[in-house]
C-alpha positions in Angstrom: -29.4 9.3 3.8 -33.1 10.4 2.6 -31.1 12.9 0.0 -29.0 9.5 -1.8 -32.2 7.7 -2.1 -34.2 11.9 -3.5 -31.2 11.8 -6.5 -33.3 11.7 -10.0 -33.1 7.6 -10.6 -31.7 6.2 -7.8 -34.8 4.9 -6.3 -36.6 3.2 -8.8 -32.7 1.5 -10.2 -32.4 0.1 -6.9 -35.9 -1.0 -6.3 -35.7 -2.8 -9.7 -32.3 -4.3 -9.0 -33.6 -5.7 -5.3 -36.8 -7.1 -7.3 -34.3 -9.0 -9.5 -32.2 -10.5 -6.8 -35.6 -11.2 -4.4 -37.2 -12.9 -7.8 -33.6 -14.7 -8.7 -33.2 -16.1 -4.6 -37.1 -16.8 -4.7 -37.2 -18.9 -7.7 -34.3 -21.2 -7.3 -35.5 -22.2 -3.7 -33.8 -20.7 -0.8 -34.6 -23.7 1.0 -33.1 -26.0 -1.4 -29.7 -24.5 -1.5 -26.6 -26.1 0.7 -23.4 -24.5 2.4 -21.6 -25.9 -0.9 -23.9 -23.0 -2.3 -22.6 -20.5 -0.5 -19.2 -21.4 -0.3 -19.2 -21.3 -3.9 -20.9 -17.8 -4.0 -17.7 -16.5 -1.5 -15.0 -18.3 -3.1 -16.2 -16.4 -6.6 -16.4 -12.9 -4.6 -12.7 -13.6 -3.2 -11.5 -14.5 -6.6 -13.1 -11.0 -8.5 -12.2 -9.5 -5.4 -8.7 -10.4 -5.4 -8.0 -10.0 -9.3 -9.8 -6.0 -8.9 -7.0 -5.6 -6.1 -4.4 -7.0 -8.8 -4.1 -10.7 -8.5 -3.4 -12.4 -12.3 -4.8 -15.8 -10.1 -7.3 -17.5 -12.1 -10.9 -18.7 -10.8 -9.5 -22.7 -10.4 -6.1 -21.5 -9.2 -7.9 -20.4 -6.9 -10.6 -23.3 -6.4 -7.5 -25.4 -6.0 -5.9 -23.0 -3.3 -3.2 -22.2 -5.4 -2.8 -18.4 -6.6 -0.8 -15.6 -5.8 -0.5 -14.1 -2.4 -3.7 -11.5 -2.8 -5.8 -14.3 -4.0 -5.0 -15.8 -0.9 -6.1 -13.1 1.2 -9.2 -12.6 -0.3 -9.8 -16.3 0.1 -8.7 -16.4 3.7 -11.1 -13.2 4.5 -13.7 -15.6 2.7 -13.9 -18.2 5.1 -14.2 -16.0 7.8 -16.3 -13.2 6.7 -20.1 -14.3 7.8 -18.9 -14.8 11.2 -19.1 -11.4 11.2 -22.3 -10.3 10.4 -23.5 -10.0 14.4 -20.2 -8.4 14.9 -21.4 -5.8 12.2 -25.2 -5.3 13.5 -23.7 -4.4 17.3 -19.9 -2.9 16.8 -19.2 -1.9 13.0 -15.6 -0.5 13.7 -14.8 -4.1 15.3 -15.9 -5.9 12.3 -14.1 -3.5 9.8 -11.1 -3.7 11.9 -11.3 -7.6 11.8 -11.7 -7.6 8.2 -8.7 -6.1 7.7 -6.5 -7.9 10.2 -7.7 -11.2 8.4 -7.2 -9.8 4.7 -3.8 -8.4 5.5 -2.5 -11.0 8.2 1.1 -11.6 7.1 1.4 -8.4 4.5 2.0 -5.6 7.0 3.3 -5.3 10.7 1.3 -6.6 13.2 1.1 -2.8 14.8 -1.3 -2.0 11.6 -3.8 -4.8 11.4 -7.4 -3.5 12.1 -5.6 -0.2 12.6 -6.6 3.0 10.7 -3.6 4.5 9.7 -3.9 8.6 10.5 -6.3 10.1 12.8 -8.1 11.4 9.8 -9.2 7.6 8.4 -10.3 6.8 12.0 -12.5 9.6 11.6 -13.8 8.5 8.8 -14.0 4.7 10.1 -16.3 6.0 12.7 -18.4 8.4 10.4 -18.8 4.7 8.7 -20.2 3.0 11.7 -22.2 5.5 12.6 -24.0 5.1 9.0 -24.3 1.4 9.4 -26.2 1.8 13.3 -27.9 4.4 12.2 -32.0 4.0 11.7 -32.7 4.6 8.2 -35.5 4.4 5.3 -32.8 3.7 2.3 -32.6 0.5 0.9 -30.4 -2.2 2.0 -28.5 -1.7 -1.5 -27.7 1.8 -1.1 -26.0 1.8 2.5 -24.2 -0.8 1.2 -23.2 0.9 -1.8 -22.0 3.6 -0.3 -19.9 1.4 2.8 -18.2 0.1 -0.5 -17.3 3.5 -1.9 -16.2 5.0 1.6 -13.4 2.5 2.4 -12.7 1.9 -1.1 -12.1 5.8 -1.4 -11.2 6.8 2.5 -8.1 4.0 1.8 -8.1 3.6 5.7 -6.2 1.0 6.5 -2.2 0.4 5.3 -3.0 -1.9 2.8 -6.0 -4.4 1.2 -8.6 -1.1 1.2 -10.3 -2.7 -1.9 -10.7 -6.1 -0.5 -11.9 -4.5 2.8 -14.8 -2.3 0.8 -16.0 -5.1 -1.0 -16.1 -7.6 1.5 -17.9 -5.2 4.1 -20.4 -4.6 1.0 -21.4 -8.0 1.2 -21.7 -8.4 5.1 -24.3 -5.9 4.5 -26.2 -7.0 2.1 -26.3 -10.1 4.8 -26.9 -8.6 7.7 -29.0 -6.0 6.3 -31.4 -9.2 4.8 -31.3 -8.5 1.1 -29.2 -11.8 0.6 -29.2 -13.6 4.4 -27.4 -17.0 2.6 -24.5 -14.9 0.4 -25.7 -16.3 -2.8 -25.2 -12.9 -4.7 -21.7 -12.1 -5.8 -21.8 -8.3 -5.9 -17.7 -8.8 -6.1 -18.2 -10.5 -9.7 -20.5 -7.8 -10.7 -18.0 -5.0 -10.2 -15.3 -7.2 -12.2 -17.4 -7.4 -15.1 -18.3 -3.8 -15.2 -14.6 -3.2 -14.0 -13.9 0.3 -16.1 -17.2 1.2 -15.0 -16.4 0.3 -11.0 -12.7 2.2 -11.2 -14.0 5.1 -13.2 -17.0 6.1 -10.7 -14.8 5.4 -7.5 -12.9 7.5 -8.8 -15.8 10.3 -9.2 -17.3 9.0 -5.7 -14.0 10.2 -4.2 -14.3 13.3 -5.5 -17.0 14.3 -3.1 -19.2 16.3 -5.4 -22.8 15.1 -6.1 -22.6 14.2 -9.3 -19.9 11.6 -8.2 -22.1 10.0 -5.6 -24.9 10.3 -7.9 -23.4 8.2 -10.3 -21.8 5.8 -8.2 -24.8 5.0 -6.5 -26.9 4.5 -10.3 -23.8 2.4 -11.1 -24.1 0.8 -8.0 -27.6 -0.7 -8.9 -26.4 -2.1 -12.3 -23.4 -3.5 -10.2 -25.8 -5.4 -7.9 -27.8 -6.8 -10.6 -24.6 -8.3 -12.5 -23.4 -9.5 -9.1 -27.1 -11.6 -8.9 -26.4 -12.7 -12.4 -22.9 -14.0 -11.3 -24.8 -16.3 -8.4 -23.9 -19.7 -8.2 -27.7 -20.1 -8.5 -27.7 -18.7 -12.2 -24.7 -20.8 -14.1 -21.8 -23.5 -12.9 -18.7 -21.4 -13.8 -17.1 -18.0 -14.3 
């Protein structure tokens, strides 16, 4: 991945952006935050999650388990989705395929949950893991940026692709130790940047370099508006 990390910008954006979130997690007091902190953090990242994916449910229809069936996905994946992160570190494919099979539980035949759905997306599924086991210099941010971009774009599965990306790009940032308690809600950063977020997925999935160029300096603004979304930084959406 040393060529991501060589594109003019990239480095110093992301090194900036991980300064914020270690400064942000550092001064509230890691120590002094609860699981009511965290919950909070995933129940914001299902909700942005699920309204990018094309939910109308609102942040305290969703608080309230109410909203509409792709809100309730994203908030079912939620609960489960840290239970994952040693599933991550020592079987990637396993946890993506899990990820999907909890998102999508109920939307499409049991034949398809977990399952890539031509030979060509398990190709690129594994191409995936092999990234994530892979020993690497880049920054936490980056391989996590570009997980994000490859399943939003690959579209492996039969259904909830988007949900999938952006929950895997937070098991990484966990696993990978940028944010270890989930406080960061990278989700909410791509919903307020949400033209932004569509318009470079779209140049990601084009495969030229410019496209991955600037999904990964988009991916570093991104991150910083997910740390600004923390339940850390404000009480509401």
């Amino acid at each position: 991945m040393a060529w991501l990390v060589s594109l003019e910008g990239v480095s110093s954006a992301y090194a900036a952006t991980r300064d914020g979130i270690d400064v942000m997690l550092r001064d509230r007091g890691l120590r002094r935050t609860s699981p009511e902190t965290t919950a909070e953090s995933l129940l914001r990242g299902a909700h942005a999650s699920a309204v990018l994916e094309g939910s109308g449910a609102t942040l305290d229809e969703v608080r309230s388990s109410g909203g509409d069936a792709v809100a309730r996905d994203a908030v079912r994946l939620s609960t489960e989705l840290l239970g994952l992160v040693p599933v991550l570190q020592r079987a990637p494919l396993q946890a993506l395929a899990r990820i999907h099979a909890v998102a999508a539980a109920g939307s499409v035949g049991a034949d398809e949950l977990g399952r890539p759905r031509s030979p060509e997306a398990a190709e690129r599924l594994r191409g995936l893991a092999d990234l994530l086991t892979m020993q690497t210099s880049a920054p936490a941010l980056v391989v996590a940026a570009i997980a994000h971009a490859d399943l939003a774009t690959a579209a492996p599965f039969a259904s909830h692709n988007g949900i999938v990306a952006r929950a895997a790009e937070r098991l990484v940032l966990v696993a990978r130790g940028v944010d270890e308690k989930s406080l960061v809600v990278p989700e909410a950063g791509h919903l307020a940047l949400r033209a932004e977020y569509e318009s470079n997925l779209r140049g990601y999935a084009s495969g030229s370099r410019a496209g991955v160029h600037a999904w990964l300096l988009y991916g570093a603004e991104a991150f910083a508006a997910g740390a600004e979304a923390s339940p850390l930084r404000r009480t509401s959406l």
